[in-house]
Every structure is written in C-alpha cells, then in structure tokens.
C-alpha positions as CSV (number, residue, x, y, z in Angstrom):
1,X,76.2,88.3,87.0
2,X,75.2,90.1,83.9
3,X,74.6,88.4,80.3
4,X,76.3,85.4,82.1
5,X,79.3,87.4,82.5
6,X,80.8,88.1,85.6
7,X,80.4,91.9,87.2
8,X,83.7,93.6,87.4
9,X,82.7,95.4,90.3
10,X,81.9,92.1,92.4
11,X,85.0,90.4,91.2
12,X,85.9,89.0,94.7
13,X,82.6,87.8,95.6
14,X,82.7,84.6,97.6
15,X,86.6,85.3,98.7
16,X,87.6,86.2,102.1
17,X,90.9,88.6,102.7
18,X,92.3,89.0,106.9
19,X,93.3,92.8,106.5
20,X,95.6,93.0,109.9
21,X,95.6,96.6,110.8
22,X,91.9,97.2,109.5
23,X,91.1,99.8,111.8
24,X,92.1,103.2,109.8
25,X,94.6,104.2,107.0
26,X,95.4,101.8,104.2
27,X,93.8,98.6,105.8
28,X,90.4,100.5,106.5
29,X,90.5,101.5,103.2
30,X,91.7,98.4,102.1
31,X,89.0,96.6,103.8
32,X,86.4,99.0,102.2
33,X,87.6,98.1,98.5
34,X,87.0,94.7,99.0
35,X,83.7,94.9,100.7
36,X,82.8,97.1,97.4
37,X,84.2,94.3,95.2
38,X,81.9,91.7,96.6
39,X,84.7,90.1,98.9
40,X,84.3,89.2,102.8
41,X,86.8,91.0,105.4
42,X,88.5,89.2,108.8
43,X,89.4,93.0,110.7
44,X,92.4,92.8,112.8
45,X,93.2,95.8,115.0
46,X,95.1,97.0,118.3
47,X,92.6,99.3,119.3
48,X,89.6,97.8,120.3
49,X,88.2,100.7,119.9
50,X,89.0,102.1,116.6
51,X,88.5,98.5,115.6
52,X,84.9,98.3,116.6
53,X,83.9,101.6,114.5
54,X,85.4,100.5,111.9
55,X,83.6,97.1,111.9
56,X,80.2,99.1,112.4
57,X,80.9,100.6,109.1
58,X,82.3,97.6,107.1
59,X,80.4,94.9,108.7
60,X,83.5,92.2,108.6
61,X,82.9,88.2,109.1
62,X,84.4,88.5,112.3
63,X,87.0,91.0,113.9
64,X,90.4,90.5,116.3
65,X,91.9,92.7,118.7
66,X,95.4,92.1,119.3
67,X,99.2,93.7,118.8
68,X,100.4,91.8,115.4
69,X,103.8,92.2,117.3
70,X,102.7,89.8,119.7
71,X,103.8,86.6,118.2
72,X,102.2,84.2,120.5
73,X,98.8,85.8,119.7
74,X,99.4,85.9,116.0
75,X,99.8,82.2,116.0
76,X,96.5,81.8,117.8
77,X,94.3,83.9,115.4
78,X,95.4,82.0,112.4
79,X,95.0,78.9,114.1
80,X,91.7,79.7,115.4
81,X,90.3,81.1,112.1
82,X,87.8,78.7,110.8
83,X,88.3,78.1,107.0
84,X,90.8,78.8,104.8
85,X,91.3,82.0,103.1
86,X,91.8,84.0,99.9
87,X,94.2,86.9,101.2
88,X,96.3,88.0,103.6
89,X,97.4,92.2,103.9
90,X,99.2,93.2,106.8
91,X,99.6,97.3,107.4
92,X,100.5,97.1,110.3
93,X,103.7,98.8,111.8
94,X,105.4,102.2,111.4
95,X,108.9,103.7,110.7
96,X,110.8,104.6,113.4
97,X,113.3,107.6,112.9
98,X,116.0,108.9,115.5
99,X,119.5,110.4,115.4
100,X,122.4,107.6,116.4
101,X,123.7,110.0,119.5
102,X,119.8,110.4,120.8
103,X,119.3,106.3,119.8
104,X,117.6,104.4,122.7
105,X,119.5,100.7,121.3
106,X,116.8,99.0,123.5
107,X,114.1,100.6,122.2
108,X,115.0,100.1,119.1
109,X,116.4,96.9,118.6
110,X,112.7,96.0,120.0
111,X,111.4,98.4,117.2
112,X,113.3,96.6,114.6
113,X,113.1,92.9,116.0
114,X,109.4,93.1,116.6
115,X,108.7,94.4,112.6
116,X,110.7,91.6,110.9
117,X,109.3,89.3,113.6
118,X,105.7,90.5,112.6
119,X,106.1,90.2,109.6
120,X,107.8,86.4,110.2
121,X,105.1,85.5,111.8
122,X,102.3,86.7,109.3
123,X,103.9,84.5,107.1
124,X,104.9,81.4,109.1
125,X,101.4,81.1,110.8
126,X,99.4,81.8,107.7
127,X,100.9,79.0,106.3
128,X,97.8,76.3,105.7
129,X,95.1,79.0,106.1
130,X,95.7,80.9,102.5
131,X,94.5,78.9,99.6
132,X,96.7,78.3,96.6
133,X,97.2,81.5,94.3
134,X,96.0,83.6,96.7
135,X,97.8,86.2,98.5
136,X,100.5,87.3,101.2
137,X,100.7,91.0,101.0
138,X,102.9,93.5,103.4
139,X,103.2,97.2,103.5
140,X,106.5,98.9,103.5
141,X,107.6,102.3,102.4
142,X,110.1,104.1,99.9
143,X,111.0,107.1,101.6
144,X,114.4,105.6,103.6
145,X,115.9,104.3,100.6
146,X,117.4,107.6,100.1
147,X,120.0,107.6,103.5
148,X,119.6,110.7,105.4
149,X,120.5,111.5,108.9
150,X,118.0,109.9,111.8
151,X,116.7,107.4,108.7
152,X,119.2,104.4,110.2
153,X,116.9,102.0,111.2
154,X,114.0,102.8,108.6
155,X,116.6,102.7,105.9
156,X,117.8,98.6,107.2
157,X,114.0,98.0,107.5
158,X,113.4,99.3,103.9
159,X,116.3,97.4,102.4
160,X,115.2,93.8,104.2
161,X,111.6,93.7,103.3
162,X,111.8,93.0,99.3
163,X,114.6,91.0,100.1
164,X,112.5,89.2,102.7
165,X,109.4,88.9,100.5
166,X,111.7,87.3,97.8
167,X,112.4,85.1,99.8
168,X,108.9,84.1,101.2
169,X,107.6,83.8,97.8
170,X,109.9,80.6,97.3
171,X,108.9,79.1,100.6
172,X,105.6,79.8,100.5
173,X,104.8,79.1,97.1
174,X,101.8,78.2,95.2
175,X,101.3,81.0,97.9
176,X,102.1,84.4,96.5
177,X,103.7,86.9,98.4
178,X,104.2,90.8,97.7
179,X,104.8,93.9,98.6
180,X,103.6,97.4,98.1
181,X,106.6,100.2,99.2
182,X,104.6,103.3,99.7
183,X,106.0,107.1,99.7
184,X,103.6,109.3,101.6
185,X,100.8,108.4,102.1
186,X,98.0,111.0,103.7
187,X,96.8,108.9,106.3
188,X,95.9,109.5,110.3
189,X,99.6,107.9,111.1
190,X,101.0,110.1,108.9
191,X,99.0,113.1,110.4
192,X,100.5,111.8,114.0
193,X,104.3,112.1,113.0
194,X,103.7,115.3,111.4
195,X,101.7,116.9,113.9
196,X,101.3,121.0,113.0
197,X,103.6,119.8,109.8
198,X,101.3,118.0,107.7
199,X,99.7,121.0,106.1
200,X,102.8,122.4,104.6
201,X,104.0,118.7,103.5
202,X,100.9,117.8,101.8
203,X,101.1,121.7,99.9
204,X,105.1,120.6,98.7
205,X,103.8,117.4,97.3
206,X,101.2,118.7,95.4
207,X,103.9,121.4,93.8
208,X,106.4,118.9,93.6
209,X,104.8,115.3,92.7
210,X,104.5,114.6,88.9
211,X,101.0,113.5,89.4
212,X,100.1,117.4,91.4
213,X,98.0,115.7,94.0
214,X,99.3,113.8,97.4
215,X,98.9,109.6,97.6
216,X,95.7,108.8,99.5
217,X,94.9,105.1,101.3
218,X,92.7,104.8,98.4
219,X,95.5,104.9,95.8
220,X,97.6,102.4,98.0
221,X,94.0,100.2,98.6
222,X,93.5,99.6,94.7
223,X,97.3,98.4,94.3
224,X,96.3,95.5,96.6
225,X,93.4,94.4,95.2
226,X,94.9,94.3,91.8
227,X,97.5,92.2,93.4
228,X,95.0,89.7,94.8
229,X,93.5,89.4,91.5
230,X,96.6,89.0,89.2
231,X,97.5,85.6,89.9
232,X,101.1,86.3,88.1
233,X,102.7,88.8,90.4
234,X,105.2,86.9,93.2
235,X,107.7,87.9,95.5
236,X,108.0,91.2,94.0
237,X,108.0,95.2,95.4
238,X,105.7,97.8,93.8
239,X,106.1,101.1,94.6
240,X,103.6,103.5,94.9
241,X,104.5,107.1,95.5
242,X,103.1,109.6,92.7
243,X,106.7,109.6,91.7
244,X,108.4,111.3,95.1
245,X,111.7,109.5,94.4
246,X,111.7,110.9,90.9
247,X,112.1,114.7,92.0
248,X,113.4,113.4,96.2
C-alpha cells in the first residue's frame, strides 16, 4: 500500500492462480507475472523435471506433476488442492498438423479426444475450487483458422474451443471463462516444430507483422492477467497475434 491506495504492481496480492503447464513458454511466463503482481502460483507440469527448475525460480505454493490429458489425475489434483482459488490457466496442449493420406486416424482421434477432453476436464473438476469472479482461462491458437492443406485437425480444434468456452461460461457462471487464441508465439514448443526453421520464421514476422517484432510468452502472459483482473470479460476469445491474420 501507498497513501492508502493500493500498489498497481501488487494488484493480485493475497490471490492464488493453478497455471497447468507452468513449466516453460506462456505458463512459465505466466506464472512469473503473477509472482511479480503480488499473486501466489499452484505449478502444474509433465516434466518433473522442467517443473522442478522452474519452481526453484518462481517459488510456487506447491507444484504437480502429471499429464493434464490424464483425466483421472486431473480430477485428483483439484480435489486434493486445499482452498479454493482465484484462477485457473491451462497452456497445456499443442497443434497437431498432418496430411489426410499420411493421417494415423488413431493417433489422432487420441490427439483430438484427449485436447477437448483436457480441456473438459479443467473445467468440470475445477468446479467448486475457483471462487466467484474469478477465472477459467485456456490457450488456443489463430493460425488454423485459415484452412490449408495438413491443418485438418488443428483447424476443428480451433473452430470448437470459442465455441466451447461460450458455452462453459453459461455453465460455469459466476465463474468466468475465456480464452486467449494466439498466432505465433516464440516459445521453446514453437522452437521444437520448427527445428532449423525458426530463424527464418521469426525474420518473415518481423518484415511482415504490423507491430515489426515477433509475439513473445510475455505478450501472451499480460493478456491473462488482464483477464483475471477485469471482472467483465466472459466466455469470450481474444486474439493475440501482432496482427498475423491481417497480412496471412
């Protein structure tokens, strides 16, 4: 406090967000930007690994390892956490691109049925752990709204989730829940698709994006805290993308 007046900077002190798929990209960052706002963090990861350097540097209330695709687990760690909570953001999950003659249907039905069913779950078995007004939050992307050839499965994947979101807003209400749809975003998953790639994609953006510079976690990190703090936004999709569908 200063003057009485609140500090802008530690404007989620005494709140607690679970950032499920803390240990790099947008939910390290993520995790980060509320640390520096004052807030408390719940790290959920895969790698135990990854997840236990990360936690050195953010020093969370507690930490999780587990696969967010894993249902039966999900339901555990939000029965087991011990209070309520102010926030939910899940970034976990990736695209999945392939070519309908080299398409393994198994493989990807599981692909697709294990990212609505993630998401599904976050929702279902947060329910009674989030505290009124606060927030359900889910990464998605913008990139397969524009069909191309191999984009199949990313494409029904980008068209469900706002739909989906919609819909959890109503059921889940005085519970908000939103969603960010990201374009590229320069982060260590997008360095794994890429591979020997990435350094000629992040030089097109820059000459191409209207805002001459690539999307960092940071940029995608401060559009989810904003949501946590404006209690008006609900069951609604915000891109962020430095304008890549504008000149796509």
């Amino acid at each position: 406090m200063t003057g009485g007046k609140p500090d802008p900077h530690q404007d989620l002190a005494d709140q607690t967000v679970v950032v499920i798929g803390a240990s790099s990209g947008i939910g390290l960052e993520t995790a980060r930007q509320v640390r520096a706002a004052g807030g408390q963090v719940v790290m959920v990861g895969r790698d135990p690994q990854r997840l236990e350097r990360a936690a050195a540097e953010i020093q969370p209330l507690s930490t999780a390892s587990l696969d967010a695709t894993d249902t039966g687990r999900l339901q555990r760690f939000f029965a087991d956490l011990p209070a309520p909570v102010d926030h939910v953001i899940s970034t976990a999950g990736g695209p999945s691109y392939a070519p309908l003659a080299d398409m393994d249907l198994e493989q990807t039905g599981r692909h697709f049925g294990d990212r609505l069913a993630m998401t599904l779950g976050t929702a279902k078995y947060s329910r009674g752990k989030v505290r009124d007004a606060g927030t359900l939050l889910f990464i998605g992307g913008t990139g397969a709204r524009r069909p191309s050839k191999g984009g199949t499965v990313a494409s029904a994947l980008t068209a469900a989730l706002p739909a989906l979101t919609a819909s959890l807003a109503l059921e889940l209400a005085p519970v908000r829940v939103n969603l960010i749809a990201a374009g590229f975003v320069d982060t260590p998953l997008s360095a794994s698709l890429l591979g020997d790639q990435l350094e000629a994609r992040r030089a097109e953006l820059r000459a191409s994006l209207p805002i001459g510079r690539v999307v960092g976690p940071q940029d995608v990190a401060a559009l989810a805290l904003h949501i946590m703090r404006n209690e008006a936004l609900t069951g609604a999709t915000y891109d962020i993308d430095g304008g890549q569908q504008l000149v796509a």
